[in-house]
mmCIF file of the C-alpha atoms, coordinates in Angstrom:
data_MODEL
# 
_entry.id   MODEL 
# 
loop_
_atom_site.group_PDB 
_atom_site.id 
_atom_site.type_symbol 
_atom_site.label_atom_id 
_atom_site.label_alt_id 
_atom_site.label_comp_id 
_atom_site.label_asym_id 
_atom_site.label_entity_id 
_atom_site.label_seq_id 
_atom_site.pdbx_PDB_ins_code 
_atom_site.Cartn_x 
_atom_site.Cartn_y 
_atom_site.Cartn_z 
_atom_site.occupancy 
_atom_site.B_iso_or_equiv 
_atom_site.pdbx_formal_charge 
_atom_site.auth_seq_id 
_atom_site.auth_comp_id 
_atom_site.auth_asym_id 
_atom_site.auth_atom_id 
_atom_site.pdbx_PDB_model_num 
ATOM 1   C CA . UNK A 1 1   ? 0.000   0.000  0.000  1.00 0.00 ? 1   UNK A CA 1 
ATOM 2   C CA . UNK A 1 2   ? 1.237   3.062  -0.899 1.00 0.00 ? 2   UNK A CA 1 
ATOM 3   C CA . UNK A 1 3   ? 2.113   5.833  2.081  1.00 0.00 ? 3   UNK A CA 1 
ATOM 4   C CA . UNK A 1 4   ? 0.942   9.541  1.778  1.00 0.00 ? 4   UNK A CA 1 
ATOM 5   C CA . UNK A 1 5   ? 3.254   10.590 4.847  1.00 0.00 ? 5   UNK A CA 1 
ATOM 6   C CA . UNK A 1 6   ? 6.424   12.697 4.088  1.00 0.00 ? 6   UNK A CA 1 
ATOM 7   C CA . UNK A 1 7   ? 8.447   12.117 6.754  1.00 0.00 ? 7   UNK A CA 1 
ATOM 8   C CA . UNK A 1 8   ? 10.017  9.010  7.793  1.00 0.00 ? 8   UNK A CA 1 
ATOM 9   C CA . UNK A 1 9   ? 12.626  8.660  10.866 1.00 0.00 ? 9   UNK A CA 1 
ATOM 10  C CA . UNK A 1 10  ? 14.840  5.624  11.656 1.00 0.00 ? 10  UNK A CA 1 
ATOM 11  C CA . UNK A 1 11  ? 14.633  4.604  15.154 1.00 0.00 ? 11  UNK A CA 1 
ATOM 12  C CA . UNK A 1 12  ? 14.760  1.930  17.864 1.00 0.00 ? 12  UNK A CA 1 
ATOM 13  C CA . UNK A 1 13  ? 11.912  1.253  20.332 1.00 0.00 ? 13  UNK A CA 1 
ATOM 14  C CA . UNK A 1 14  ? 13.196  1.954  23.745 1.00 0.00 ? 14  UNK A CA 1 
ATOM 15  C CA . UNK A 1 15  ? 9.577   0.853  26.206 1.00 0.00 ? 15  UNK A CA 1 
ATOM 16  C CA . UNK A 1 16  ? 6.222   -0.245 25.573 1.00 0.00 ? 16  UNK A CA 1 
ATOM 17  C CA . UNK A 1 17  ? 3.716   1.032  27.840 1.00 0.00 ? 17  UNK A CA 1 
ATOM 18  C CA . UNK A 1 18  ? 0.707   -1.407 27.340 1.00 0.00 ? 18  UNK A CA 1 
ATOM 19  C CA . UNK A 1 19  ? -2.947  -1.278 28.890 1.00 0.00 ? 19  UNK A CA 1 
ATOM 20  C CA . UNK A 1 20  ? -6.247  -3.409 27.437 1.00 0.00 ? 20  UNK A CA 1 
ATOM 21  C CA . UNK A 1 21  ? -6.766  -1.246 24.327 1.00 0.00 ? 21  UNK A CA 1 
ATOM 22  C CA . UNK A 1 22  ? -3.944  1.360  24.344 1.00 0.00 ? 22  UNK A CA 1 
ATOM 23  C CA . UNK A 1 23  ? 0.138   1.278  24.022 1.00 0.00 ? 23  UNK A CA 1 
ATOM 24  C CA . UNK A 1 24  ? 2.294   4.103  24.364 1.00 0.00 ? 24  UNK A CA 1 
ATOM 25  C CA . UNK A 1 25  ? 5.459   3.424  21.977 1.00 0.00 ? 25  UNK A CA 1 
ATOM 26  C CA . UNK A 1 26  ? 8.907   5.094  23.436 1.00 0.00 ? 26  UNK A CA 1 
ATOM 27  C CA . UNK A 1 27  ? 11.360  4.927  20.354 1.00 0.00 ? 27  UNK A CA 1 
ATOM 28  C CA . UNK A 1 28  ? 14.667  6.706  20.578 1.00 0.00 ? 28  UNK A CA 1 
ATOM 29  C CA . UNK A 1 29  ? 16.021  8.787  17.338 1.00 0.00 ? 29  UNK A CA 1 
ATOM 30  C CA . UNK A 1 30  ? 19.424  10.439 16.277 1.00 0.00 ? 30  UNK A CA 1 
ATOM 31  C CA . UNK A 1 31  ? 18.035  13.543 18.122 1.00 0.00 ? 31  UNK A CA 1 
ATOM 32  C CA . UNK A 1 32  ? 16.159  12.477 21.208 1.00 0.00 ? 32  UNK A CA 1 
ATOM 33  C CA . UNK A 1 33  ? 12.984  10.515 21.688 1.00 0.00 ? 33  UNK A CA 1 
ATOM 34  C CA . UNK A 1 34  ? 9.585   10.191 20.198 1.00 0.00 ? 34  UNK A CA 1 
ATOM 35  C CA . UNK A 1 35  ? 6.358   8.639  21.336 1.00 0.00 ? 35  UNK A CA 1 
ATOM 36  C CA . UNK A 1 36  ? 3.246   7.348  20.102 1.00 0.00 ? 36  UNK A CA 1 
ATOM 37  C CA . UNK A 1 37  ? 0.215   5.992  20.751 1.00 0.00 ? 37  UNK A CA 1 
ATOM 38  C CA . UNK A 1 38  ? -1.481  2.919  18.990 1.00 0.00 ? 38  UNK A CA 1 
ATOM 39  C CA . UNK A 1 39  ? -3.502  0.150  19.863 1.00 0.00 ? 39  UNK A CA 1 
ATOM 40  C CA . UNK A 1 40  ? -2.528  -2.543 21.647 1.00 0.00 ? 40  UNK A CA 1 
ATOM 41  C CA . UNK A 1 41  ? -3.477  -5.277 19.315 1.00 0.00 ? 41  UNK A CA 1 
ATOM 42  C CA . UNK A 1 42  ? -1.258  -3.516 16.621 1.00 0.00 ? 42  UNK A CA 1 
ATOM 43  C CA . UNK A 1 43  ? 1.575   -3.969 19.141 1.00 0.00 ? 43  UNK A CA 1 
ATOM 44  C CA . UNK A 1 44  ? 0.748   -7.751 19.295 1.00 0.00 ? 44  UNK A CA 1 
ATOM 45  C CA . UNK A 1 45  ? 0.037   -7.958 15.191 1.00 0.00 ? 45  UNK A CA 1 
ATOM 46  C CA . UNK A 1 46  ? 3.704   -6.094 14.660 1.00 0.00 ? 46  UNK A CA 1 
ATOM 47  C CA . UNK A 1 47  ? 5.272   -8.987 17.374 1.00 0.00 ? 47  UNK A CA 1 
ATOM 48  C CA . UNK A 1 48  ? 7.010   -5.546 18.229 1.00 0.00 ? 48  UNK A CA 1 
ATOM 49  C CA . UNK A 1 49  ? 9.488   -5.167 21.178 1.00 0.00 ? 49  UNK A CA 1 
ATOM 50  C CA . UNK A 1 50  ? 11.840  -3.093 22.934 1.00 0.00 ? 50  UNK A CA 1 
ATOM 51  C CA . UNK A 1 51  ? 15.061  -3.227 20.428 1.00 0.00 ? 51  UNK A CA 1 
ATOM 52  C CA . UNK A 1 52  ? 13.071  -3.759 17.238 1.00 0.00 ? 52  UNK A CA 1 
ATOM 53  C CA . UNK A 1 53  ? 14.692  -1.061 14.891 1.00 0.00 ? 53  UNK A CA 1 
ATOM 54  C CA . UNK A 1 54  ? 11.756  0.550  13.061 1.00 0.00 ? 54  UNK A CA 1 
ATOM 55  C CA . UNK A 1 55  ? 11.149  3.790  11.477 1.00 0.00 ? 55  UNK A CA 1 
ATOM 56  C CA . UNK A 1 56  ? 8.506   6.612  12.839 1.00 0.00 ? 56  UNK A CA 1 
ATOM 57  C CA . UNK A 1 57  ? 6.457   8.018  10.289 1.00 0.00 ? 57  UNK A CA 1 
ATOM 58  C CA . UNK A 1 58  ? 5.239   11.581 10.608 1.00 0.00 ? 58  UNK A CA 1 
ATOM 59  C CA . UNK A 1 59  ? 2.073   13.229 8.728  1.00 0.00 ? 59  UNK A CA 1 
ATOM 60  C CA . UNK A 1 60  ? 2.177   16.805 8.626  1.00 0.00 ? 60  UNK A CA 1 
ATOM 61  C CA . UNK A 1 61  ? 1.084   17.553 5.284  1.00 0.00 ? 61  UNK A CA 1 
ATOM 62  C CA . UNK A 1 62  ? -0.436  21.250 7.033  1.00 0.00 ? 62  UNK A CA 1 
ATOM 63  C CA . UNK A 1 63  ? -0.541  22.710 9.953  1.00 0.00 ? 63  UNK A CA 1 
ATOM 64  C CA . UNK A 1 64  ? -3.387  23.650 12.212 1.00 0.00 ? 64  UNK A CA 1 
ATOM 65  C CA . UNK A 1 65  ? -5.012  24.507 15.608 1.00 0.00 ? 65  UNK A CA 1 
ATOM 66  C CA . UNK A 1 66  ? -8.394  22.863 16.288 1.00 0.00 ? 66  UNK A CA 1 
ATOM 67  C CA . UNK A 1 67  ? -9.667  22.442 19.926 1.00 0.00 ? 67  UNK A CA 1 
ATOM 68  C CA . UNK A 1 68  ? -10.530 18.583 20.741 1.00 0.00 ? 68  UNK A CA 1 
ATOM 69  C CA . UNK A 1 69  ? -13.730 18.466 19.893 1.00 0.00 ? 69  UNK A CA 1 
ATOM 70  C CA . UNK A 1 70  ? -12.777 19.758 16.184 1.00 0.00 ? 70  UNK A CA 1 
ATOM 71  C CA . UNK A 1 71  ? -10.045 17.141 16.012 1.00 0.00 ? 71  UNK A CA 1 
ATOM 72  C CA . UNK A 1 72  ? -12.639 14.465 17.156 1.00 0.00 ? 72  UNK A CA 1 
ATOM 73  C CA . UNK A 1 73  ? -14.796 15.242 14.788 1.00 0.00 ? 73  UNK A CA 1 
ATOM 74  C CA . UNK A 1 74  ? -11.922 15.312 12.289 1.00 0.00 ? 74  UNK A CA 1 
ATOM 75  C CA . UNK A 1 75  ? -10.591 11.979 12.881 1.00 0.00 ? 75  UNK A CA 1 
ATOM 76  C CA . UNK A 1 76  ? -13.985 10.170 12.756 1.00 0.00 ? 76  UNK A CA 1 
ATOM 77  C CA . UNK A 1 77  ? -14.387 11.223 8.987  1.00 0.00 ? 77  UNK A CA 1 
ATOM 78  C CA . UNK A 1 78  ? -11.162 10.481 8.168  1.00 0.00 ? 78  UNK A CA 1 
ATOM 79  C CA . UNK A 1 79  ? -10.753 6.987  9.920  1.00 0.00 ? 79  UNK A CA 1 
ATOM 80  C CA . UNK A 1 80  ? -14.475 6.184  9.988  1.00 0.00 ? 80  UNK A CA 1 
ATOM 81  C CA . UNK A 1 81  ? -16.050 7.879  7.038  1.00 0.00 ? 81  UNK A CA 1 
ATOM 82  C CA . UNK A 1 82  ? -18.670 9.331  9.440  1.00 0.00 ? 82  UNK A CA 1 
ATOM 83  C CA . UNK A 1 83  ? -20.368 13.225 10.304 1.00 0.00 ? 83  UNK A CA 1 
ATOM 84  C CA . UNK A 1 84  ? -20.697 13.486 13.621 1.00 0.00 ? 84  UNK A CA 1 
ATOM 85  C CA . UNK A 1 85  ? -21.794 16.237 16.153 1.00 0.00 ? 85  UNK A CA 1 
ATOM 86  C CA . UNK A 1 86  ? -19.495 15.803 19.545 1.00 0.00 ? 86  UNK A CA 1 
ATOM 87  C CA . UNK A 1 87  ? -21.261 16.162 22.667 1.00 0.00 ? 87  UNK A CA 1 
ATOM 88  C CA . UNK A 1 88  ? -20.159 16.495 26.661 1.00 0.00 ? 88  UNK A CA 1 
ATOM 89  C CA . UNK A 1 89  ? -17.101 15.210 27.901 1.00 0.00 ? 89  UNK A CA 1 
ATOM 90  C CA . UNK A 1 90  ? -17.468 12.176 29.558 1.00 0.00 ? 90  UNK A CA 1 
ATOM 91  C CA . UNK A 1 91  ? -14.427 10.862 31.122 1.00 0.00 ? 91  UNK A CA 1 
ATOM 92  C CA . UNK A 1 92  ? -11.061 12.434 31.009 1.00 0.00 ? 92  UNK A CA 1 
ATOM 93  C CA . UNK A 1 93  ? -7.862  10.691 32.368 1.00 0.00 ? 93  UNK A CA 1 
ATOM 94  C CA . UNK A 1 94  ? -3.983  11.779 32.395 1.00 0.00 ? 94  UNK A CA 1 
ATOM 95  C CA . UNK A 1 95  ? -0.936  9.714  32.137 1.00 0.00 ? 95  UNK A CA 1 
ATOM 96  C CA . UNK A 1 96  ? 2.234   11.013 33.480 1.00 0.00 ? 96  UNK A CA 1 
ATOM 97  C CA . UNK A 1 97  ? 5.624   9.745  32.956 1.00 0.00 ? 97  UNK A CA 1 
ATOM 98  C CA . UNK A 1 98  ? 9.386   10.506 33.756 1.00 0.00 ? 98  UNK A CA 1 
ATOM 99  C CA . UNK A 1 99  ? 9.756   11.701 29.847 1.00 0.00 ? 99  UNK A CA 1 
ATOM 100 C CA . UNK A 1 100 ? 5.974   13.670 29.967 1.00 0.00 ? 100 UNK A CA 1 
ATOM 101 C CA . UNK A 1 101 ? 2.146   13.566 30.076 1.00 0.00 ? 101 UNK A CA 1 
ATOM 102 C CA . UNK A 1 102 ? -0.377  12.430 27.807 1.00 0.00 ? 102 UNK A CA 1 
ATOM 103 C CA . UNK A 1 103 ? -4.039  12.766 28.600 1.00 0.00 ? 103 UNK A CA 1 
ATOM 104 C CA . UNK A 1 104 ? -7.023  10.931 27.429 1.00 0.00 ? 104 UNK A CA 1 
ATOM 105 C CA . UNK A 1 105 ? -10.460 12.742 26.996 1.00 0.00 ? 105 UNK A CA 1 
ATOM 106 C CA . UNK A 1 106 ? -13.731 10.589 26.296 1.00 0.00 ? 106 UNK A CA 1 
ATOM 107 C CA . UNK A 1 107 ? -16.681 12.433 24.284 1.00 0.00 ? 107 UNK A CA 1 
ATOM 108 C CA . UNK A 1 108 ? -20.366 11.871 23.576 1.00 0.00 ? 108 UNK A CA 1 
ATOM 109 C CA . UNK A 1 109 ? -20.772 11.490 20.050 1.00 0.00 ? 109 UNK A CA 1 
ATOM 110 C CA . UNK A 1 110 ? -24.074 11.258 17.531 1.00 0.00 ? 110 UNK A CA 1 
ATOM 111 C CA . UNK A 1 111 ? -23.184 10.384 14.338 1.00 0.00 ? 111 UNK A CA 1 
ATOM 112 C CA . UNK A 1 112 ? -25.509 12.456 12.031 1.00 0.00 ? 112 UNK A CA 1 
ATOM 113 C CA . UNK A 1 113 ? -24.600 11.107 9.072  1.00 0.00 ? 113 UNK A CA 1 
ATOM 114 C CA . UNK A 1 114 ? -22.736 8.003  6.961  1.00 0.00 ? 114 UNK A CA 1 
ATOM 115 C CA . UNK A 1 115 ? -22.053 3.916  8.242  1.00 0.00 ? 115 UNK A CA 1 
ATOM 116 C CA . UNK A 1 116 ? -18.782 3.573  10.013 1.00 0.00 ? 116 UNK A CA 1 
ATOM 117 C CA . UNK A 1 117 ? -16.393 1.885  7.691  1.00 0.00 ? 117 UNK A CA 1 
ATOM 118 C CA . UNK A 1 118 ? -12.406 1.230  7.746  1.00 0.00 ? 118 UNK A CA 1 
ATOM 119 C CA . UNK A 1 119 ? -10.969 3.844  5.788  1.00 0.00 ? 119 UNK A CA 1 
ATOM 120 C CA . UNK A 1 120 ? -7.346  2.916  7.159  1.00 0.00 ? 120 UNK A CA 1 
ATOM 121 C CA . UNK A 1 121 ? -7.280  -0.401 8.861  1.00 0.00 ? 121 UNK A CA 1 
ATOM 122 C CA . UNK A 1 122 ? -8.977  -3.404 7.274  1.00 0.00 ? 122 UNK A CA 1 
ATOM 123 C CA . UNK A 1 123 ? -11.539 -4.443 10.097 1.00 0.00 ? 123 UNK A CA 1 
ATOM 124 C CA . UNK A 1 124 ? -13.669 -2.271 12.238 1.00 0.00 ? 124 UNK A CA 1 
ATOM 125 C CA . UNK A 1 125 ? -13.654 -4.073 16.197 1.00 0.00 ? 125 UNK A CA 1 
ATOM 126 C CA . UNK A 1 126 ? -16.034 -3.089 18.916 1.00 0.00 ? 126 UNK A CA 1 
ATOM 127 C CA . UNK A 1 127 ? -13.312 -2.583 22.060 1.00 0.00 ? 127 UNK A CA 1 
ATOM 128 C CA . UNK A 1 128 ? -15.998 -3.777 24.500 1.00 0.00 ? 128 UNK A CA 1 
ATOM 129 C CA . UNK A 1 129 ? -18.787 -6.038 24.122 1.00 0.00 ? 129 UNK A CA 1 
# 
């Protein structure tokens, strides 16, 4: 598949910070460290592990400031192919870490328009049953 993002950077993963659903990916570059966060089954589909040499790929094809909500919203028609209208916050929880913070924010959303389908990944998967 071909890859829209510009930037690629050679690194080597340094920690994996895993929960149920999440994974925080520490990878260490020529110039410091990076991290990311990706789901926890892509962790276990990659087999990857502290050591593995891999490359961190950064989209910035423009840049922007949009408050959450906006980037919410955002997302879910890129990823999802879906309109939605983002309601109260609902849960809100922050990570902190010798090398910084992250923090997760939970929204209501209605989806006002479209059927949620994988525009990146190949399968859609409900987290919880």
């Amino acid at each position: 598949m071909e890859q829209s993002i510009r930037n690629e950077i050679p690194c080597t993963v340094k920690e994996i910070i895993s929960d149920k659903v999440l994974s925080e990916i520490i990878v260490e570059t020529r110039i410091g460290e990076m991290a990311a966060v990706i789901t926890t089954r892509s962790v276990q589909d990659m087999g990857l592990k502290v050591g593995d040499r891999v490359a961190a790929l950064v989209k910035a094809t423009k840049s922007r400031t949009e408050t959450p909500e906006e980037c919410l919203a955002r997302e879910l028609d890129e990823e999802l192919g879906i309109l939605t209208r983002t309601g109260e916050k609902c849960a809100e929880r922050l990570h902190r870490y010798d090398h910084g913070n992250f923090r997760i924010v939970a929204y209501l959303v209605d989806c006002i328009a479209g059927e949620p389908r994988p525009n990146v990944h190949d399968q859609l998967q409900r987290p919880y049953s």
